[in-house]
Backbone of each chain as ProteinMPNN parsed JSONL, in Angstrom:
{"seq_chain_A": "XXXXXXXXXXXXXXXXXXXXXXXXXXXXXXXXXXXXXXXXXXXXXXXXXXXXXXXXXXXXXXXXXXXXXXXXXXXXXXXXXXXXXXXXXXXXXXXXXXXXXXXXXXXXX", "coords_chain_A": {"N_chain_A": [[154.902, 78.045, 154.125], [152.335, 80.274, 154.491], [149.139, 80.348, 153.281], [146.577, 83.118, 153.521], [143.369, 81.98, 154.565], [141.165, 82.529, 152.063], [140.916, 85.118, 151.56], [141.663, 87.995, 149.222], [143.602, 89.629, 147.717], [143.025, 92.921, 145.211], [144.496, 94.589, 143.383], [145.11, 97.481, 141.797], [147.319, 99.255, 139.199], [148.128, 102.456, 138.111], [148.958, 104.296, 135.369], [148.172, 107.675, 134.618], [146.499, 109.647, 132.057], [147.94, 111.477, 130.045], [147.178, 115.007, 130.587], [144.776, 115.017, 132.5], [143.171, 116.263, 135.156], [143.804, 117.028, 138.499], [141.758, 117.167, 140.063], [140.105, 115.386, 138.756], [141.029, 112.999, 138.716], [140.493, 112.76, 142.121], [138.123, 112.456, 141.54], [137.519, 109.844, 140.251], [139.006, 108.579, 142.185], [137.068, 108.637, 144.374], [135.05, 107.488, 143.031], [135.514, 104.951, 142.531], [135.778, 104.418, 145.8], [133.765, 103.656, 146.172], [132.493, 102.003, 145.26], [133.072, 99.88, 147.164], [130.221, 100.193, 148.804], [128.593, 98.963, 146.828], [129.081, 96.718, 146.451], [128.703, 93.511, 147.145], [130.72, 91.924, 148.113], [132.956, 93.232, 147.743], [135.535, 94.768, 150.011], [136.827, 96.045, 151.311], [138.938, 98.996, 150.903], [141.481, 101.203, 149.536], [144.147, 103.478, 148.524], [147.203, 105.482, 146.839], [149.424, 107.387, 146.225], [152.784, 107.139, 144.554], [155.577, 106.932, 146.067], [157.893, 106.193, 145.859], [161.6, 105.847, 145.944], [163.49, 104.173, 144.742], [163.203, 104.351, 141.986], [162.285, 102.401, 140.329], [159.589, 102.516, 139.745], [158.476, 102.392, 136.707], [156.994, 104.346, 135.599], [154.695, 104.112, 136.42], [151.583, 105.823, 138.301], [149.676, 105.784, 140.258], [148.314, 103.627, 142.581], [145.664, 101.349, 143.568], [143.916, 99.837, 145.85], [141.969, 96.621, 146.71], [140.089, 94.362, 148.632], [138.817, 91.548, 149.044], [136.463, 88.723, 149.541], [136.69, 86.47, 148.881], [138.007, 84.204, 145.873], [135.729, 84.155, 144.271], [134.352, 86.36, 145.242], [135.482, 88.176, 143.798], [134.699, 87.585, 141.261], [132.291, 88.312, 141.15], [132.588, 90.681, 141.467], [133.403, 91.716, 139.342], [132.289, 90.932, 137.876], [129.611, 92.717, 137.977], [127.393, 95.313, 137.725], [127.457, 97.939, 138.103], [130.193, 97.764, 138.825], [131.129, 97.197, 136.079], [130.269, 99.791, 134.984], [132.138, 101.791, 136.215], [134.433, 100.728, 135.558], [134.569, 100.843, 132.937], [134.578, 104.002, 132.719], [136.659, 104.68, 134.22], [138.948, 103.093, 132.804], [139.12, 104.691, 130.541], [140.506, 106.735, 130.9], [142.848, 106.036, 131.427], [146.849, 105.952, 131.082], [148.435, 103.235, 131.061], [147.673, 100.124, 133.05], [147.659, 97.653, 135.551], [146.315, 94.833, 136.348], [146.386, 92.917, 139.254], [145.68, 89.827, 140.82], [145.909, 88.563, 144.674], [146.315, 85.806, 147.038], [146.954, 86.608, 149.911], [149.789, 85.787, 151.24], [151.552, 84.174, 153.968], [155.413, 83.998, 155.117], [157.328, 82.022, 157.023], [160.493, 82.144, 158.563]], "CA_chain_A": [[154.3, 79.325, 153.745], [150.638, 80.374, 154.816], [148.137, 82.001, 152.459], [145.297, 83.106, 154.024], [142.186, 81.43, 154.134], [140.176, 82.995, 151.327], [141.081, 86.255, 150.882], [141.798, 88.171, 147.953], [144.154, 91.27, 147.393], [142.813, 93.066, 144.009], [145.819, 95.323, 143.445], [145.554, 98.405, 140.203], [148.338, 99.88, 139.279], [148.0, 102.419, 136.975], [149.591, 106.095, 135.306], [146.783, 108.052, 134.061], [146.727, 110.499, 130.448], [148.502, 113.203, 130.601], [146.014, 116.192, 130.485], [143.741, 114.514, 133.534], [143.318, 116.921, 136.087], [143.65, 116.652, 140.238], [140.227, 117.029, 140.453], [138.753, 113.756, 137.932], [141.817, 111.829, 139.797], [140.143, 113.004, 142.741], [136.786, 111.923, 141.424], [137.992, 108.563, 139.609], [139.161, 107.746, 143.334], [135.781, 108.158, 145.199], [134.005, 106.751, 142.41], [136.596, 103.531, 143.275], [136.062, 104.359, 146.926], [132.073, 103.655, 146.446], [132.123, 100.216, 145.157], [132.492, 98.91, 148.461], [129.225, 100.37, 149.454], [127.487, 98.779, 146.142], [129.099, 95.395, 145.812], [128.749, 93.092, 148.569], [131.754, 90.799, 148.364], [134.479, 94.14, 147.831], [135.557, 94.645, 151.45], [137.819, 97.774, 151.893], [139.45, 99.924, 149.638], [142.893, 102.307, 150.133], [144.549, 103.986, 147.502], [147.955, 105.366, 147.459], [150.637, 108.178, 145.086], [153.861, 107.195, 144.738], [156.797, 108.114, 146.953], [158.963, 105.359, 145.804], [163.15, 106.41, 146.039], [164.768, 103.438, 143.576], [163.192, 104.793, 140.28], [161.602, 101.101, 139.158], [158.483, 102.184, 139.345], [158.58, 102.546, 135.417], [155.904, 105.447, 135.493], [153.072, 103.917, 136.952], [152.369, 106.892, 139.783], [148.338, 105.835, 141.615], [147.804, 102.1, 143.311], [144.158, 101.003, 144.398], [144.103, 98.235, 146.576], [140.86, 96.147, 147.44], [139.912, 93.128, 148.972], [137.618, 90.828, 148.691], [136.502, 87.316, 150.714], [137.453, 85.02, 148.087], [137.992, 84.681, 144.128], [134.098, 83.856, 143.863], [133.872, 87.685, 145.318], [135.95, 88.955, 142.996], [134.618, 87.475, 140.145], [131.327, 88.75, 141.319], [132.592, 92.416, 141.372], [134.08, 91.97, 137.978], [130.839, 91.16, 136.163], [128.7, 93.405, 138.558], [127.181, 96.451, 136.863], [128.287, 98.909, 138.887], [131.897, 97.936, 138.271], [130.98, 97.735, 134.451], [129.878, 100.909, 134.385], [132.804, 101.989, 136.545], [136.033, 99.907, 134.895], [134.793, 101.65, 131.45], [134.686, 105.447, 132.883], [138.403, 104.904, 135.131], [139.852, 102.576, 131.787], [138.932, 105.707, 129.413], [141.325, 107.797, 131.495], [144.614, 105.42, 131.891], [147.594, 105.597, 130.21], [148.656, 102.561, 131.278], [147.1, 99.401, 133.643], [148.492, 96.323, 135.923], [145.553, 94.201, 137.484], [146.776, 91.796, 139.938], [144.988, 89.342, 141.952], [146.388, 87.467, 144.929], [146.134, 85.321, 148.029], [148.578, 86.925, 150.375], [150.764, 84.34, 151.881], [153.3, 85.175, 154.662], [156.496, 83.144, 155.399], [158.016, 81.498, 158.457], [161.829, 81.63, 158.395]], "C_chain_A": [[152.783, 79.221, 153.917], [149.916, 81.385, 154.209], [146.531, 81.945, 153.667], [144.221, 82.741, 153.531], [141.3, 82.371, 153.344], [140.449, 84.39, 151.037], [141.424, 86.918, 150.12], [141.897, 89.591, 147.796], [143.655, 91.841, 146.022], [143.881, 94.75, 143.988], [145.728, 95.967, 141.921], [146.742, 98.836, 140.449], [148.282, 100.96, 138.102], [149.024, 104.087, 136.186], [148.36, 106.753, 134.574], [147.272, 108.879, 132.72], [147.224, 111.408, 131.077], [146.904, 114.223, 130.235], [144.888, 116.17, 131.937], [144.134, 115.817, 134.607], [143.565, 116.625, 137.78], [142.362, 116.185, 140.034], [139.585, 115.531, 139.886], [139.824, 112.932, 138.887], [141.023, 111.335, 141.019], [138.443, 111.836, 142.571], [136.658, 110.477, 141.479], [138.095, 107.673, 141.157], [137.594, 107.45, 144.268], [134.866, 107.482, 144.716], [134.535, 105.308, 142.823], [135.62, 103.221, 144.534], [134.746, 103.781, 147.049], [131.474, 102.474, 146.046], [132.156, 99.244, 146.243], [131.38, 98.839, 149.211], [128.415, 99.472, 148.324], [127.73, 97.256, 145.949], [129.804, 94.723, 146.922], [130.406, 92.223, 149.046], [133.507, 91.981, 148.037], [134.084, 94.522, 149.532], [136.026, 95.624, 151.836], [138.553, 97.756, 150.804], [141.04, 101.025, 150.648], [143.778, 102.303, 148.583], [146.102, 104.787, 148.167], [148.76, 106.116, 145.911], [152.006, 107.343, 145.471], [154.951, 107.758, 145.17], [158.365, 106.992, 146.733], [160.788, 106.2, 145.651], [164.144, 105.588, 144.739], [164.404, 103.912, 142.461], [163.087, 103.265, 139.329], [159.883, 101.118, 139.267], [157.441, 102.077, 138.163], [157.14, 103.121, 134.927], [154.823, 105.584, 136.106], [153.284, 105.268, 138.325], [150.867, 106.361, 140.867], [148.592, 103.572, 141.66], [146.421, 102.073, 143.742], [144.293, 99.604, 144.94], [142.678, 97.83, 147.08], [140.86, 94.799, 147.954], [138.677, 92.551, 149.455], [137.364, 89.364, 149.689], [136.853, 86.532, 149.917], [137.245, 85.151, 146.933], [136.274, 84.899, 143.47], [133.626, 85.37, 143.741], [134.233, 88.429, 144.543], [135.593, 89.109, 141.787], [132.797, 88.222, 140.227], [131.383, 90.267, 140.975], [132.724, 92.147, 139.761], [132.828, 92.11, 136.983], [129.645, 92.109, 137.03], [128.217, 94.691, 137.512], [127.673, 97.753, 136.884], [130.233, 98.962, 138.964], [132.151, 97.591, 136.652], [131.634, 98.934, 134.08], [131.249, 101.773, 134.575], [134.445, 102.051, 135.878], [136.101, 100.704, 133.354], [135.256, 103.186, 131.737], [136.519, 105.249, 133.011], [138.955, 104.512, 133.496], [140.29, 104.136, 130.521], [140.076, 107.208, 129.766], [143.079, 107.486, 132.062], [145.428, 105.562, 130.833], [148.354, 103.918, 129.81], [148.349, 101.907, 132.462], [147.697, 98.426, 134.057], [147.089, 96.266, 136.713], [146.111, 93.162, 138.03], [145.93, 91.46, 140.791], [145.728, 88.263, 142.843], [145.763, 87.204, 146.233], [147.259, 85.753, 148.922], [148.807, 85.837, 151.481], [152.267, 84.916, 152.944], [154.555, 83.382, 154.535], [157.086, 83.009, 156.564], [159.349, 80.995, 158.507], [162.554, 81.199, 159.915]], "O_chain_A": [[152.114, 78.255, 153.55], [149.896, 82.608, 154.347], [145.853, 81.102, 154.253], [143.898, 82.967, 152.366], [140.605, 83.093, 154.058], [140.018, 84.726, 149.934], [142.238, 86.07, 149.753], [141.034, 90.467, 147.74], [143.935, 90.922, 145.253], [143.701, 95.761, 144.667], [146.113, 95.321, 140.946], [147.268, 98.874, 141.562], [148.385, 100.443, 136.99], [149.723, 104.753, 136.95], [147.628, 106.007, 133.923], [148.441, 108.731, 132.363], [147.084, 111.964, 132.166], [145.853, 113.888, 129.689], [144.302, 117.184, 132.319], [145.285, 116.22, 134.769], [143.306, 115.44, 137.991], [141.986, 115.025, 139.869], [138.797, 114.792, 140.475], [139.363, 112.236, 139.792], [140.779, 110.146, 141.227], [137.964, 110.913, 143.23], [136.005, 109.859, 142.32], [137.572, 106.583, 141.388], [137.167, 106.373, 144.683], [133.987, 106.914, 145.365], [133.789, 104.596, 143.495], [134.865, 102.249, 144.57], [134.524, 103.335, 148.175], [130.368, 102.01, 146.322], [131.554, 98.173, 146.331], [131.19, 97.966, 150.058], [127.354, 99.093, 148.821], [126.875, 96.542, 145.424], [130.866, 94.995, 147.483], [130.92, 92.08, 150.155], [134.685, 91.629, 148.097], [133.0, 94.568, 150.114], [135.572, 96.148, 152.854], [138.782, 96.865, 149.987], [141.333, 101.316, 151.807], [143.958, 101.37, 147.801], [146.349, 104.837, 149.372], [148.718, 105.586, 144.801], [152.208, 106.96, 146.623], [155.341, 108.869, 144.812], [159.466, 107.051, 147.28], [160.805, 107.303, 145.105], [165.067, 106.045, 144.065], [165.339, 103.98, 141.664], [163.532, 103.007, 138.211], [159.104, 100.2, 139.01], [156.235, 101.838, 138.235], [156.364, 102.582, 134.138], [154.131, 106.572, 136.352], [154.268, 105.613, 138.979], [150.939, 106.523, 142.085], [148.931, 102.698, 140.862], [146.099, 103.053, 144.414], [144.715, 98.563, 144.436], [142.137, 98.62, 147.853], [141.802, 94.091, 147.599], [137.768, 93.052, 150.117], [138.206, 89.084, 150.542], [137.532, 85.63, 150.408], [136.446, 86.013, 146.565], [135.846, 85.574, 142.534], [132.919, 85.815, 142.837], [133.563, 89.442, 144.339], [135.817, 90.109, 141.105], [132.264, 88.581, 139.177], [130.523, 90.925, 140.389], [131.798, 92.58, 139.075], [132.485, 92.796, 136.02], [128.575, 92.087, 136.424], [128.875, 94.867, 136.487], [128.152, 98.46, 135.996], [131.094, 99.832, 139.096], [133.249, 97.724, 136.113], [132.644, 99.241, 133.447], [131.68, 102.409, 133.613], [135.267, 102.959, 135.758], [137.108, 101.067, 132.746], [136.204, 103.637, 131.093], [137.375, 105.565, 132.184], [139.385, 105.467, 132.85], [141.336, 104.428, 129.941], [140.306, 108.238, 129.132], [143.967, 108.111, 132.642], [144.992, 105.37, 129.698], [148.698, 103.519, 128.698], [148.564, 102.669, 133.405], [148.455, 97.94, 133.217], [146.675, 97.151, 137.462], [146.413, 92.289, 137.216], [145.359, 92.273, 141.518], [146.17, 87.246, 142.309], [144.903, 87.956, 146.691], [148.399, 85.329, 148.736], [148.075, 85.282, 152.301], [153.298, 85.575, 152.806], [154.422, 82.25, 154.069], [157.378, 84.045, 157.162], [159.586, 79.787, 158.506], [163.697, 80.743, 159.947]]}, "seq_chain_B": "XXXXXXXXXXXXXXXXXXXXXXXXXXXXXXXXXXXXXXXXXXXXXXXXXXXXXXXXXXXXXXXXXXXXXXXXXXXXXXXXXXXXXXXXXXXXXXXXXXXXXXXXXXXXX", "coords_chain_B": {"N_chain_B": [[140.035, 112.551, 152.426], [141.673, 110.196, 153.974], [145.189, 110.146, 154.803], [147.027, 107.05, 155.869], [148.963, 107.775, 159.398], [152.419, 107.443, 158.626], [152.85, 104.997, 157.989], [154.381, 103.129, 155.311], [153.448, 100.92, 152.065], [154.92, 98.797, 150.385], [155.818, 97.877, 147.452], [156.361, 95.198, 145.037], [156.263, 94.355, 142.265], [156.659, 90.798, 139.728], [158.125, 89.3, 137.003], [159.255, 86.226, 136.903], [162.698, 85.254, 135.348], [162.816, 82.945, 132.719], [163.055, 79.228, 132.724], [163.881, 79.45, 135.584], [163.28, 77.264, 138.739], [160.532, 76.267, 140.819], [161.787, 75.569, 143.292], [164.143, 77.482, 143.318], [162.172, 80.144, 143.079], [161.288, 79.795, 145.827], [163.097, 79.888, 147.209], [164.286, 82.572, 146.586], [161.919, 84.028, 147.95], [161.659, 83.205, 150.647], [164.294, 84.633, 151.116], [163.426, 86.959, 151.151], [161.706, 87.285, 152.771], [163.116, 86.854, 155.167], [164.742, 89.557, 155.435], [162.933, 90.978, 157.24], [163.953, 90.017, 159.717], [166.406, 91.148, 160.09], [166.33, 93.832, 159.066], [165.586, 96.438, 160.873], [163.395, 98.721, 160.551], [161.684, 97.202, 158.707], [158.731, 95.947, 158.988], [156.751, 93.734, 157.703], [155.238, 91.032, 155.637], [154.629, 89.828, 152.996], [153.013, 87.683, 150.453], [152.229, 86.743, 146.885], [150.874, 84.394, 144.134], [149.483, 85.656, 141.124], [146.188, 85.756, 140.813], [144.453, 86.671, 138.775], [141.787, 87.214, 137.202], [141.206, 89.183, 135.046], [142.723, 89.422, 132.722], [144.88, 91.669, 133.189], [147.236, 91.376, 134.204], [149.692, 91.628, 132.953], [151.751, 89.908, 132.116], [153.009, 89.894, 134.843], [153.971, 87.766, 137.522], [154.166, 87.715, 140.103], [153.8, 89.18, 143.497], [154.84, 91.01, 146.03], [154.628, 92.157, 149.061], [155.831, 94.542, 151.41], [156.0, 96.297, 154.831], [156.032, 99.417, 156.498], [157.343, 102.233, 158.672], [158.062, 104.511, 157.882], [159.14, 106.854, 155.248], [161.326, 107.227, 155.689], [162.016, 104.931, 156.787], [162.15, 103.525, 154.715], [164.355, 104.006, 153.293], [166.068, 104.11, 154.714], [166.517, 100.953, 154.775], [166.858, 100.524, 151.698], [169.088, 100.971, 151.71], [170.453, 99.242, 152.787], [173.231, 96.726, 153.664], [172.169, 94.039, 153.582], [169.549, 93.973, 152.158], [171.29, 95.478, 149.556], [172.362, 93.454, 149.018], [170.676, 91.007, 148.797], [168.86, 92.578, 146.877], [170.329, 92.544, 145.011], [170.518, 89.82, 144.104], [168.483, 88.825, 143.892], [167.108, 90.612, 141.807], [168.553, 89.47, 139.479], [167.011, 87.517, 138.599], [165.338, 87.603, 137.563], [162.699, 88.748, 134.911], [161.306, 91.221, 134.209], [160.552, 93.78, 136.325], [158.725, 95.93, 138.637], [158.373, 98.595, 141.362], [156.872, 99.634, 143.808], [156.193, 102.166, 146.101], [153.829, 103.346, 148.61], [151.655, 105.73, 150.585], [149.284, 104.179, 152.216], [146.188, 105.453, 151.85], [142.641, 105.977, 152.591], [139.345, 106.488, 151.951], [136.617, 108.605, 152.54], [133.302, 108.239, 151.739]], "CA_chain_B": [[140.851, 111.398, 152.049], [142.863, 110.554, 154.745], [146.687, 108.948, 154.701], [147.452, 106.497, 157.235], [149.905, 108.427, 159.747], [153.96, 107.171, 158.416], [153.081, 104.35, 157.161], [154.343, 102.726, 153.729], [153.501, 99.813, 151.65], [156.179, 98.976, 149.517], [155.101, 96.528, 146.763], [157.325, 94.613, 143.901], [155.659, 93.391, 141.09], [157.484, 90.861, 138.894], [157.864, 87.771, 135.975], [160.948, 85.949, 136.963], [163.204, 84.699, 134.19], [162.458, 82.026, 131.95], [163.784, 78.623, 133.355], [163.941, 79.292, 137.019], [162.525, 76.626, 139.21], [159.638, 76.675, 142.042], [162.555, 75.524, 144.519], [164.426, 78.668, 143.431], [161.351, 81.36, 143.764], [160.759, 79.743, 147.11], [164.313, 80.434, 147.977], [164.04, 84.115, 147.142], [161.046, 83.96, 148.374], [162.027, 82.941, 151.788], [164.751, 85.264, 151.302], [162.947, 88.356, 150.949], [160.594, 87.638, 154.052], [164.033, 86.833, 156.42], [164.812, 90.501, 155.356], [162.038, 91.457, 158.351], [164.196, 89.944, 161.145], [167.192, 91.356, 159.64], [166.33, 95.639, 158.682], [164.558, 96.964, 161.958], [162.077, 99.204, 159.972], [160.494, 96.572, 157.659], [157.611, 95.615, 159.645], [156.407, 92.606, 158.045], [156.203, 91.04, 154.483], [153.684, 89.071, 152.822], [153.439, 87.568, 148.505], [151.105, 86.087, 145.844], [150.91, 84.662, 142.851], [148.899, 86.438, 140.152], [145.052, 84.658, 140.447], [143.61, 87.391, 138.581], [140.538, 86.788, 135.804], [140.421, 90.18, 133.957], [143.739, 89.415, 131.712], [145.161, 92.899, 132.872], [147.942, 91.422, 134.47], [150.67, 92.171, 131.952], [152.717, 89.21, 132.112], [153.579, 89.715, 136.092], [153.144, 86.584, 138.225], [154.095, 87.502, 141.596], [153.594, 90.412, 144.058], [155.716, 90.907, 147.596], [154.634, 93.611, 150.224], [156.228, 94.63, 152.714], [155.318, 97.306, 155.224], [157.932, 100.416, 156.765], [157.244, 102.471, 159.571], [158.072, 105.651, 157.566], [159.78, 106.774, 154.461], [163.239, 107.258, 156.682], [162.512, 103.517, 156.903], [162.759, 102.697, 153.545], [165.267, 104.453, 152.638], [167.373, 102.53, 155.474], [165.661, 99.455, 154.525], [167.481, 100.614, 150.136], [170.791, 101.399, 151.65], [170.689, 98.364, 153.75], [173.666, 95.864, 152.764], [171.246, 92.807, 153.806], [168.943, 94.68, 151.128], [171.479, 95.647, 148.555], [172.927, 91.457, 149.166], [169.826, 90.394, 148.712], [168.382, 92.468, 145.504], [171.701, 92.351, 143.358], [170.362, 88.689, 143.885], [167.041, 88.187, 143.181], [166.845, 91.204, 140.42], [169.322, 88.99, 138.938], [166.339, 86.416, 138.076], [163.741, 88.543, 136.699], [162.803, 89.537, 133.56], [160.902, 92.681, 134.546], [160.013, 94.15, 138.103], [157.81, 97.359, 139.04], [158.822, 98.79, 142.638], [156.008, 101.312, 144.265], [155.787, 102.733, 147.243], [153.02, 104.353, 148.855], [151.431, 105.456, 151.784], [148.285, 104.038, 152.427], [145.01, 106.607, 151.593], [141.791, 105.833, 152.59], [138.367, 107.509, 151.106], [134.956, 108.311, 152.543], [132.152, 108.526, 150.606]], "C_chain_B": [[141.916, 111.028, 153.521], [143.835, 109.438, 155.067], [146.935, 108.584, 155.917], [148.781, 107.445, 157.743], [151.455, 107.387, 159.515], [153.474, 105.919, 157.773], [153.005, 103.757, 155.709], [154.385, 101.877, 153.418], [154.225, 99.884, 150.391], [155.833, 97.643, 148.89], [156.244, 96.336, 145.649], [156.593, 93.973, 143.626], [156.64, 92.54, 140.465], [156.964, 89.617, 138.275], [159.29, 87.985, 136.159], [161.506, 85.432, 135.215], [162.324, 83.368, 133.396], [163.244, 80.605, 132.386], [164.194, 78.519, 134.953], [163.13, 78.378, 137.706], [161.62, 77.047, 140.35], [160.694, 76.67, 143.063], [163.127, 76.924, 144.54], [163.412, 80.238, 143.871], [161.545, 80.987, 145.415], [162.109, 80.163, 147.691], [164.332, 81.598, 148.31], [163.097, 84.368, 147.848], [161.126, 84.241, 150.137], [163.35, 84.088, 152.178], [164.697, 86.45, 151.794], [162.718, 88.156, 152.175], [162.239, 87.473, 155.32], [164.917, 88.266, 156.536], [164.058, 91.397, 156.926], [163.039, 91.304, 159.452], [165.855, 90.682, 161.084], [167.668, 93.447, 159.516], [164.864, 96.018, 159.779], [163.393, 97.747, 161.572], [161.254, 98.546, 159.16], [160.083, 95.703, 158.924], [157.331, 94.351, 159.662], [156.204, 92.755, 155.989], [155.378, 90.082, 153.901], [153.834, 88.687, 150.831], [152.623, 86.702, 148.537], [151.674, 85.975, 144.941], [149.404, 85.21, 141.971], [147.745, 85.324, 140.123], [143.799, 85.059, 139.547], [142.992, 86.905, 137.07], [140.656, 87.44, 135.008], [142.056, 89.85, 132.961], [144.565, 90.745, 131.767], [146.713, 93.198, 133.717], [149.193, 91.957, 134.072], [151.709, 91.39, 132.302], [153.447, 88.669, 133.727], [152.594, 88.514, 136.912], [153.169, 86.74, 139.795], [154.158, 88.732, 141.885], [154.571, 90.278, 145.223], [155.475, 92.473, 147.925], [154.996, 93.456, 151.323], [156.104, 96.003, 153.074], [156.2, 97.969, 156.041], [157.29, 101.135, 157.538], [157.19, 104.264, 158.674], [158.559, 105.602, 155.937], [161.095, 106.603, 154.699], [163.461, 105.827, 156.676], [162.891, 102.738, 155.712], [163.565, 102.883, 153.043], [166.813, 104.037, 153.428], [167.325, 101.506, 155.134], [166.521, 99.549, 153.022], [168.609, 100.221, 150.781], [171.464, 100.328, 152.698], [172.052, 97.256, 152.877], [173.399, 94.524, 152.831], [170.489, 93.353, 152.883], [169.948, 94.657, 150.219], [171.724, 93.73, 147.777], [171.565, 91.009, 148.01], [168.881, 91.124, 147.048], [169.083, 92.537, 144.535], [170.996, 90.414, 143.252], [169.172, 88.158, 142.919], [166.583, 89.371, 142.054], [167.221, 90.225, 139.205], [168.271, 87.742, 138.125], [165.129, 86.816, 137.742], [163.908, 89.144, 135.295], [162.066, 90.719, 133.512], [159.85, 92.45, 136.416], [159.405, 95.428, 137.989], [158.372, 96.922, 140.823], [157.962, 99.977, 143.101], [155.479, 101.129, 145.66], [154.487, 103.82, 147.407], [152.669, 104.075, 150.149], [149.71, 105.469, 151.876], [146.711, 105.287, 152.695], [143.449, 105.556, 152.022], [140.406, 106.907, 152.327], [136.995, 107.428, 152.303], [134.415, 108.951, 151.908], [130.903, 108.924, 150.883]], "O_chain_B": [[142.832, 111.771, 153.873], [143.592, 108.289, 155.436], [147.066, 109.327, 156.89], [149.578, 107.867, 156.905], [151.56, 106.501, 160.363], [153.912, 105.905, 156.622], [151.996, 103.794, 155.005], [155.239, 101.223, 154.015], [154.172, 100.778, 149.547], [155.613, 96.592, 149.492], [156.992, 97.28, 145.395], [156.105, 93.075, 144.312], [157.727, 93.115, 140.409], [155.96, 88.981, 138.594], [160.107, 88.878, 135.937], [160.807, 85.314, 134.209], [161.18, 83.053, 133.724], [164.441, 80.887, 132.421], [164.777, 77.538, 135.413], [161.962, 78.545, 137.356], [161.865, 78.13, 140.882], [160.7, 77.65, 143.809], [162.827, 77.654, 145.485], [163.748, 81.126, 144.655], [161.928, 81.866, 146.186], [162.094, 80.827, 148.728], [164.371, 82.047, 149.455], [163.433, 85.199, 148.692], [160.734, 85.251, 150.721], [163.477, 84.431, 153.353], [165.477, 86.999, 152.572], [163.45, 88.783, 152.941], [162.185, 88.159, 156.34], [165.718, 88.359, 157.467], [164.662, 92.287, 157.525], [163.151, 92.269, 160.208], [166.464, 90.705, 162.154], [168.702, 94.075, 159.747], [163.655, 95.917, 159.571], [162.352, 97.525, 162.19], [160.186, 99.052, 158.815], [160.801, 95.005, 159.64], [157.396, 93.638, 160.663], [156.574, 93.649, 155.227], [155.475, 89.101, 154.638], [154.588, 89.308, 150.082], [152.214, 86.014, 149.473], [152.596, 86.682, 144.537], [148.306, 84.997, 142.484], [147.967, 84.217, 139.631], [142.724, 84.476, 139.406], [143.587, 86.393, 136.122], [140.386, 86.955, 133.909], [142.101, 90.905, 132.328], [145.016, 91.142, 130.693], [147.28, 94.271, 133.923], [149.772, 92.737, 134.828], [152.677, 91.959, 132.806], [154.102, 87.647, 133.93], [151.381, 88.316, 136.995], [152.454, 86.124, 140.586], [154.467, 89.555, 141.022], [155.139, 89.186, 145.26], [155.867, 93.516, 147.4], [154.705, 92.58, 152.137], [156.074, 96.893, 152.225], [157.184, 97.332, 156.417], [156.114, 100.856, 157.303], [156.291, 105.061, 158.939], [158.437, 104.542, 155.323], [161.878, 105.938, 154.02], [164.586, 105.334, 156.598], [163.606, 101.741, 155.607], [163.882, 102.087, 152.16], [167.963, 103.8, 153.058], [168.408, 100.923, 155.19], [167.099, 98.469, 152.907], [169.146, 99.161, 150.462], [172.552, 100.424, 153.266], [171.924, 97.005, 151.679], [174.165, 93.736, 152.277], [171.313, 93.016, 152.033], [169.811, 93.578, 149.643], [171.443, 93.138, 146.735], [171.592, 90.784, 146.8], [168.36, 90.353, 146.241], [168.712, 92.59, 143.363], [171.114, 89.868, 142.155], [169.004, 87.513, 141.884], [165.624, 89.035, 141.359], [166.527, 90.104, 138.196], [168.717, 87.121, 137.16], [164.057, 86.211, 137.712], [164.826, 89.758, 134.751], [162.304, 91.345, 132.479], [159.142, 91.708, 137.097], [159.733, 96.032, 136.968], [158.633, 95.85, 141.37], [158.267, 101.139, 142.832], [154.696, 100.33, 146.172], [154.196, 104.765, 146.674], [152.921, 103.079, 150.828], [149.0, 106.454, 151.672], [146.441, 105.781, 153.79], [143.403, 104.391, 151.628], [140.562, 108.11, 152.541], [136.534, 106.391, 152.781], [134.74, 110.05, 151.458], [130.1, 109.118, 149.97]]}, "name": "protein", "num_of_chains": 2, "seq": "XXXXXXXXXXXXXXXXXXXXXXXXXXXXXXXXXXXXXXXXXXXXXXXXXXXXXXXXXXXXXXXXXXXXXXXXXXXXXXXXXXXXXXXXXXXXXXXXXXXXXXXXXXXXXXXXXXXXXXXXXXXXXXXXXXXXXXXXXXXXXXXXXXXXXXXXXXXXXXXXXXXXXXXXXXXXXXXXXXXXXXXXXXXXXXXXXXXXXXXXXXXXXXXXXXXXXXXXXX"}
């Protein structure tokens, strides 16, 4: 199995409050979408509703996906200010949260 | 905002059982990804374990994405019986899973 050299999926998962509108969703995402312009070591961004068919996605309905060059970068975003300021606004608006961080690794059968 | 054209990333979160060994993940493991040469619409197929800092994991240690050509594909890719084989199996060793599909969004800012 081969993880890739250094890179680093940062994977939300989250369902938001009920009451939230399109529009702050809307917002919540570009404010997301804008940390790659402010913090050097986030790399690309893509976001993503649910269209799942089996019914395990046990409510969660938005994904954000980023990636980063390596855990060093990640840990850099994490204490940055700009994703401070950020992680408090989005957190104040979830119902529920999954952060995952990984090294993606393929397989050779 | 704009969604990649058809395609979907199809992600499984999970924390296997209690007692399962590394030889066994790597089995499913290896299982999952020989799924690719197996269901003509899954693309390709990649997994982590959980390296994340902020504590917001929620117990889940591993991730697995794999990537579908459409929704038509995943929904061949469910009703597959190399798919059903294969997750009556490895559900079978989890103590909770998340299953979300989406189709890739990207933002400019």
């Amino acid at each position: 199995m081969e993880e890739s050299k250094g890179v680093v999926k940062h994977v939300l998962l989250t369902k938001f409050k009920e009451g939230i509108s399109e529009n702050q969703i809307e917002e919540l995402t570009k404010g997301y979408a804008k940390l790659v312009d402010l913090i050097e070591p986030m790399k690309s961004f893509h976001w993503g509703k649910d269209v799942s068919i089996e019914n395990l996605h046990q409510g969660f309905t938005h994904i954000f996906e980023s990636t980063f060059e390596s855990m060093e970068g990640v840990a850099e975003y994490v204490a940055h200010p700009a994703h401070v300021d950020f992680a408090n606004l989005f957190l104040s608006h979830v119902e529920k949260v999954i952060v995952f961080d990984y090294k993606p690794t393929t397989v050779r059968v």
